[in-house]
Z-matrix of the N, CA and C atoms (Angstrom, degrees):
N
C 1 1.468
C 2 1.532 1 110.38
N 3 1.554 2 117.74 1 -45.44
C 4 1.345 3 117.66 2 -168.98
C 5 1.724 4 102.94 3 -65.49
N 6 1.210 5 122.82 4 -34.30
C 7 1.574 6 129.35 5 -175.87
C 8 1.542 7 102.77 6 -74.47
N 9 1.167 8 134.57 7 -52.21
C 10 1.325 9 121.15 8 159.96
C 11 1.532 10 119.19 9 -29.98
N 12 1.257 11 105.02 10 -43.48
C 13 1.711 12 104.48 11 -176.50
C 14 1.287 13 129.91 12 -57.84
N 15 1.778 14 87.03 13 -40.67
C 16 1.184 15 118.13 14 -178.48
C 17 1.697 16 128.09 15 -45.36
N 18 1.713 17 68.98 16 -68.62
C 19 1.586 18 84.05 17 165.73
C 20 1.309 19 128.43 18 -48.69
N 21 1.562 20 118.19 19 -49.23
C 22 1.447 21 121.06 20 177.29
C 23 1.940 22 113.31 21 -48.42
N 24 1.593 23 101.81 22 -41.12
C 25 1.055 24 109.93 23 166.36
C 26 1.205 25 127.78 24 -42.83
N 27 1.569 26 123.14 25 -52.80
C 28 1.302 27 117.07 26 179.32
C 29 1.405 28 127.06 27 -84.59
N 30 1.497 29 109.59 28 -16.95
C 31 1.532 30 117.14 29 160.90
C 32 1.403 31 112.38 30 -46.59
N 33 1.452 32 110.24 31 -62.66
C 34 1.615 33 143.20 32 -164.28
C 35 1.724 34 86.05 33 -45.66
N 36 1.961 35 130.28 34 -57.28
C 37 1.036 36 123.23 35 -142.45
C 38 2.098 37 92.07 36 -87.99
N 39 1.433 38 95.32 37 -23.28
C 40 2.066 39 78.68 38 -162.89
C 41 1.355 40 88.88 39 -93.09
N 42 1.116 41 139.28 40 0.74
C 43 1.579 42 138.05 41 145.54
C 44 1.635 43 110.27 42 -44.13
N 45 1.420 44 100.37 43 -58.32
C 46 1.907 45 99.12 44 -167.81
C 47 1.608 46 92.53 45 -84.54
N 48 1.197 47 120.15 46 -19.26
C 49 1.931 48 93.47 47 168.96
C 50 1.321 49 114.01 48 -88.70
N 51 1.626 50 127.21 49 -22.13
C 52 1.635 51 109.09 50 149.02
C 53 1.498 52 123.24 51 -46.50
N 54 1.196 53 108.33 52 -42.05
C 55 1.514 54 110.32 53 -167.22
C 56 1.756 55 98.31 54 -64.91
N 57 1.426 56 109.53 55 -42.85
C 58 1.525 57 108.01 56 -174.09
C 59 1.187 58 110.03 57 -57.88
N 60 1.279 59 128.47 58 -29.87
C 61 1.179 60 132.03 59 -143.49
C 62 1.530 61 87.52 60 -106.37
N 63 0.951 62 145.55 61 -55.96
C 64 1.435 63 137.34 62 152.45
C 65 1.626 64 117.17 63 -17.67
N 66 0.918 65 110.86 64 -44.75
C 67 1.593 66 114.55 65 -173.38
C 68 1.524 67 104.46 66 -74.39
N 69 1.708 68 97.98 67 -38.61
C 70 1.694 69 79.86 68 -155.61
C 71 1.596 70 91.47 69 -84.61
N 72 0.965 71 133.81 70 14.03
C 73 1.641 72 137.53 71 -177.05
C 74 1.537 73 104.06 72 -62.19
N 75 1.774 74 90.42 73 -65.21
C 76 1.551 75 129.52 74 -162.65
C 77 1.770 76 90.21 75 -59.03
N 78 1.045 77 102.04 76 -62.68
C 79 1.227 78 104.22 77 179.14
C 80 2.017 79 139.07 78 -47.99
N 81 1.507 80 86.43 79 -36.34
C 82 1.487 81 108.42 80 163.71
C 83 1.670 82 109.93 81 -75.50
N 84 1.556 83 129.86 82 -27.85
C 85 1.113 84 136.54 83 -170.35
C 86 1.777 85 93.44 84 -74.86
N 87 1.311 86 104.57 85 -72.95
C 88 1.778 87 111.57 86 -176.98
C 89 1.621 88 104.28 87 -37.79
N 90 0.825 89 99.72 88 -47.81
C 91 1.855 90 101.10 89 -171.66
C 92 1.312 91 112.05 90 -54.66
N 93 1.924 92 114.23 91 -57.72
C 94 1.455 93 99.66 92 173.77
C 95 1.610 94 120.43 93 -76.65
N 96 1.648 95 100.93 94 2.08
C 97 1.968 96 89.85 95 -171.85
C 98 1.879 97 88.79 96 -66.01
N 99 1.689 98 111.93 97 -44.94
C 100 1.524 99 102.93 98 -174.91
C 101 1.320 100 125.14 99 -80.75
N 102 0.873 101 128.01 100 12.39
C 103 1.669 102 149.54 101 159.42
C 104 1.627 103 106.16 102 -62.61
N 105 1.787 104 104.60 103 -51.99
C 106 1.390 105 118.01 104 176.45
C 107 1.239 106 130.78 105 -70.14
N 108 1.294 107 105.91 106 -8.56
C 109 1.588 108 118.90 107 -165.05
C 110 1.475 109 106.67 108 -91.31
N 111 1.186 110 108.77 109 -40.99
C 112 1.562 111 125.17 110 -176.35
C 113 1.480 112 89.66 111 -82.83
């Protein structure tokens, strides 16, 4: 039972560092689109 949990656990965590990692993409993208503008 406790390894079931587990597991969900570690899905649950490289889920929210995809998700982070998504953001900071988007985020690195916006930055140089206005980098380009100027």
């Amino acid at each position: 039972m406790a390894t079931i949990s587990l597991l969900f656990a570690m899905i649950y965590s490289v889920a929210n560092i995809d998700e982070s990692i998504a953001d900071l993409s988007i985020a690195t993208l916006m930055f140089f689109r206005q980098m380009s503008v100027y």
